[in-house]
N, C-alpha and C positions, 0 to 999 in steps of 0.2 A: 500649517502646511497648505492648505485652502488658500489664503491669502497671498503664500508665496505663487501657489498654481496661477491665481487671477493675475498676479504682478506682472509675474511671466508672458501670460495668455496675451495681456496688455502693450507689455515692450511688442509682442512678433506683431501686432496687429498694428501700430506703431510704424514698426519698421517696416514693413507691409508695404504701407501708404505712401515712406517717402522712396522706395524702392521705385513703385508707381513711376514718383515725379519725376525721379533721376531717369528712369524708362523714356518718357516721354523729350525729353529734351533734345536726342536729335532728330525727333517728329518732328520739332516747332523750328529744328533748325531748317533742315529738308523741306519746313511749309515756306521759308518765304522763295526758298526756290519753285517749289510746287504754285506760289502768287504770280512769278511772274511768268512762268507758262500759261497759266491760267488767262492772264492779260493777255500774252501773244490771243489765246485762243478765241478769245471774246474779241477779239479783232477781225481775227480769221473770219470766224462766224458774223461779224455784220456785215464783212465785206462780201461773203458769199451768201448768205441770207437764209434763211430754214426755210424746208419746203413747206408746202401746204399742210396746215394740220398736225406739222410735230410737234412735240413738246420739249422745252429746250430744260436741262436737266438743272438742278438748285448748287451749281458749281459752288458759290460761296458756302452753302451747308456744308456740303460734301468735303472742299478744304477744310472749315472747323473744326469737323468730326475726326479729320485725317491729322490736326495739327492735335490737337487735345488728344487725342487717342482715348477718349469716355463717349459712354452715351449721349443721347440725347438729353439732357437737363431738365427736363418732362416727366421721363423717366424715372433718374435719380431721382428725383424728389420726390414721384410716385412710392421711390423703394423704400425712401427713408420715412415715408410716414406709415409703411406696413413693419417698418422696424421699428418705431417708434411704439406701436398700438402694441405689438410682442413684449417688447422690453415693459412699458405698461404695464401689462397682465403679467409675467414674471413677478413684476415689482410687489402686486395688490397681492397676488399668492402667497409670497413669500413672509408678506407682513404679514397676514391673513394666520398663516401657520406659526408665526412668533408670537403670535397672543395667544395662540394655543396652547405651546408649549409654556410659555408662562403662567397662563391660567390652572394650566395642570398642576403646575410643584413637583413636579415629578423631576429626578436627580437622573442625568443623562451621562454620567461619569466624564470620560473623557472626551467625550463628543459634544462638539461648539453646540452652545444651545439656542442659537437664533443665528438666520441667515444675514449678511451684511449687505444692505441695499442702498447705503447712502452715494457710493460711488456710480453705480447705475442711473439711478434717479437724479445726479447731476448730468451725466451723460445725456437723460432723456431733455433735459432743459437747455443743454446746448443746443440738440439736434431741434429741438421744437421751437427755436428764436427763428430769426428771417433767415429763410433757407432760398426767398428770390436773390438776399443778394451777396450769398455764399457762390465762390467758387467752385466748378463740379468738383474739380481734389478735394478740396476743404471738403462738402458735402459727403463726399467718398468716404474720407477720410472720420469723422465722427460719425456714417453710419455702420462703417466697420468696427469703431470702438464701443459703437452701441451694442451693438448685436455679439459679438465677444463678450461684454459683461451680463450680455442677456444669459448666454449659455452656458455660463459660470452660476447665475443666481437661480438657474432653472436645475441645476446638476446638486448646487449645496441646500436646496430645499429639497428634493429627492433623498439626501442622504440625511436630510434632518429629521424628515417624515419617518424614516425605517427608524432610525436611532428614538424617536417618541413611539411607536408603535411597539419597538421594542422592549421600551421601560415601559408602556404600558401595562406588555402583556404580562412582566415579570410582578407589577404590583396586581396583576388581578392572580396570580399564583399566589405571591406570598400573603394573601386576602384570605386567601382558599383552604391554605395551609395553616394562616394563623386561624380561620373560623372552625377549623374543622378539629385542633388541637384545644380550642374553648370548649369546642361541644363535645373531645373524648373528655376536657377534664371536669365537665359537667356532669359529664355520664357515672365518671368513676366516683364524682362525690356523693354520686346522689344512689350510687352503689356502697358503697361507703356506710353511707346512714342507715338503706335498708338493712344492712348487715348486722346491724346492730341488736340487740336484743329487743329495746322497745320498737326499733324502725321492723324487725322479723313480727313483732306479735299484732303492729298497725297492717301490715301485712295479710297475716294469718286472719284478721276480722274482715276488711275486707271483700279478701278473697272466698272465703266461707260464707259471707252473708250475699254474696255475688253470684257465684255458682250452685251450692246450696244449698239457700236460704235459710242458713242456720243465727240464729240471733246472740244474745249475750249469753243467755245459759249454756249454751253448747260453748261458745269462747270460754267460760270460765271454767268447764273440763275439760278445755284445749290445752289451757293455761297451765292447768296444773301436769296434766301429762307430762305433753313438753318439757317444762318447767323442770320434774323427777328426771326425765332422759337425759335431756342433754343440759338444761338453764338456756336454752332457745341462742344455742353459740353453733354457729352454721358447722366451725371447724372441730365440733366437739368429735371424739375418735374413741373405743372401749377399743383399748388394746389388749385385753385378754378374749374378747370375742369378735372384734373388729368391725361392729354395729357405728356407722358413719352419722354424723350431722344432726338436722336439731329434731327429725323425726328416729334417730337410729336405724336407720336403713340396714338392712344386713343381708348379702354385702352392699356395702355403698353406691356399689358400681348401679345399684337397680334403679337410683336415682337420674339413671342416663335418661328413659323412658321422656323424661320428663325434661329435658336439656340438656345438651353438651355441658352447658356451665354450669352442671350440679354439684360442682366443687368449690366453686366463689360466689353463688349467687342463694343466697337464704330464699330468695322468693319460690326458684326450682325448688328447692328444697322442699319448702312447704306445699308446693303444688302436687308433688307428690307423693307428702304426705296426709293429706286431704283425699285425695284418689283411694288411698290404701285405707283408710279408719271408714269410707264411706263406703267400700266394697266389700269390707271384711267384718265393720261392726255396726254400719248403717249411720252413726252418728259419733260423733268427740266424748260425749258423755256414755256409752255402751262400752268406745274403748277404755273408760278411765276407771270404773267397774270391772274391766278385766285387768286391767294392770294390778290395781288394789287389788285385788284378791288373787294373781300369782306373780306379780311381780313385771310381769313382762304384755306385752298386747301384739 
C-alpha cells in the first residue's frame, strides 16, 4: 500500500512538471512578440536618450523571466540544494531506524519492517549532478520529485517508528508477564516443599531457634508433639472435634492471627503454633509432658 501511495505521489508530481511546460508555451510564444517590441523600444529610447541619472531597467532579464515563467535560476538552485540537504536527512534517519529495527528481532506482524530509500537516494544523485547546466524545468522538475519522495520516506519512517515502539512495548509486557508467572511458579514450589512434613519440621527448627532460642532438645519435643497430633501434615483435620493442622488448632480458624494463609501454608501454621506452646506452656518440652500425661496440650 505504501509503495503504491509513493508510485502515486510520484506520477502527480510527474505530471505536475510537465503541466508547468505545456503552461508555459504560449509565454514563449507571446515572448518573441514581447522581443520585438522590446526592439521597437530600445530604439525609441536611444533615439530620445535617458535623462540624467536614471537607470535604464534589465529589459533582457525581465523578457526571460516573462518567456520562462520560473524564477531566477539562483534561486532554483538555491532551493534544490535546501532539498537536497532534507531529502539527505530523511534518507540517514530512515536508515538509521532500519538497523534498529533489525537489530531488535522484534516481529512487527504485518507492518513493512524497514523504510525503502533506494528510490530517494537515486533522486538525491540526480538532483546533486550539474545543476549549472540543467534547465530551470528540468531543475524544477527533479526538485519536485525530490522533495515528494522526501515526504513519503519521512511519513513511512514515522509509521515504522510507532509499529517498533509498539512491538516494543508489547515484548517488555509479555517479559513482565512471563517473569512474574516464573516467580508465581517459584513461589508455589518452593510452597510446595515447605508443606511437606520434612520441609514443615526444617521450618519449625528454624523458626524456634530464631524467635525463641529454643535448640535441639526443645525440637525433639516438638517433634514428637506434632508428630502424635497431626504427623506434621498442614491439611491434617479431627473430624469428630474439628481441631485443624499440624499444631491442632481448635477451631482452626485461630490460626488466622497468624495469616490469612493458615489454610495452605504450614509455616503460618507453625507460627502459631510456636506462639501458643510458648504462651501457655513456656517451652515444646512442658507441652509434650502435658500431652503425655492427658492426652491433649
Amino acid at each position: 500500500m505504501l509503495q503504491n501511495t509513493r508510485a502515486l505521489r510520484r506520477a502527480h508530481a510527474a505530471a505536475s512538471a510537465r503541466n508547468a511546460i505545456t503552461a508555459r508555451r504560449p509565454k514563449m510564444i507571446f515572448g518573441t512578440i514581447a522581443g520585438a517590441v522590446l526592439g521597437l523600444a530600445v530604439t525609441v529610447g536611444v533615439a530620445a536618450g535617458p535623462a540624467a541619472g536614471a537607470e535604464m531597467p534589465d529589459a533582457v532579464a525581465e523578457v526571460t523571466s516573462f518567456v520562462t515563467g520560473g524564477e531566477p535560476m539562483a534561486k532554483i538552485a538555491d532551493d534544490s540544494a535546501i532539498t537536497i540537504a532534507l531529502a539527505q536527512d530523511a534518507v540517514t534517519a530512515a536508515d538509521a531506524l532500519n538497523a534498529e529495527v533489525a537489530a531488535s528481532g522484534l516481529d512487527l506482524g504485518a507492518d513493512p519492517a524497514s523504510v525503502q530509500t533506494a528510490e530517494l537516494t537515486a533522486d538525491v544523485a540526480h538532483l546533486s549532478g550539474d545543476r549549472a547546466s540543467m534547465s530551470a524545468l528540468l531543475l524544477s522538475s527533479l526538485a519536485l520529485e525530490t522533495s515528494t519522495g522526501t515526504d513519503d520516506v519521512i511519513a513511512d519512517t514515522a509509521a515504522l517508528k510507532k509499529s517498533l515502539t509498539a512491538a516494543q512495548e508489547k515484548k517488555a509486557a509479555d517479559d513482565a508477564a512471563k517473569a512474574a508467572a516464573e516467580k508465581a511458579a517459584a513461589e508455589a514450589a518452593a510452597l510446595a516443599q515447605a508443606n511437606t512434613p520434612d520441609g514443615a519440621k526444617a521450618t519449625a527448627r528454624q523458626m524456634m531457634a530464631d524467635k525463641y532460642g529454643w535448640g535441639d532438645d526443645q525440637f525433639s519435643c516438638l517433634n514428637s508433639l506434632w508428630t502424635k497430633e497431626s504427623g506434621w501434615n498442614y491439611q491434617a483435620y479431627n473430624a469428630s472435634g474439628g481441631a485443624t493442622g499440624i499444631p491442632q488448632a481448635l477451631p482452626g480458624s485461630k490460626m488466622a492471627s497468624a495469616g490469612s494463609d493458615w489454610q495452605t501454608n504450614a509455616a503460618t501454621q507453625i507460627a502459631w503454633g510456636l506462639e501458643y506452646i510458648s504462651s501457655v506452656y513456656g517451652a515444646p518440652c512442658s507441652a509434650w509432658g502435658h500431652s503425655q500425661a492427658s492426652n491433649w496440650y
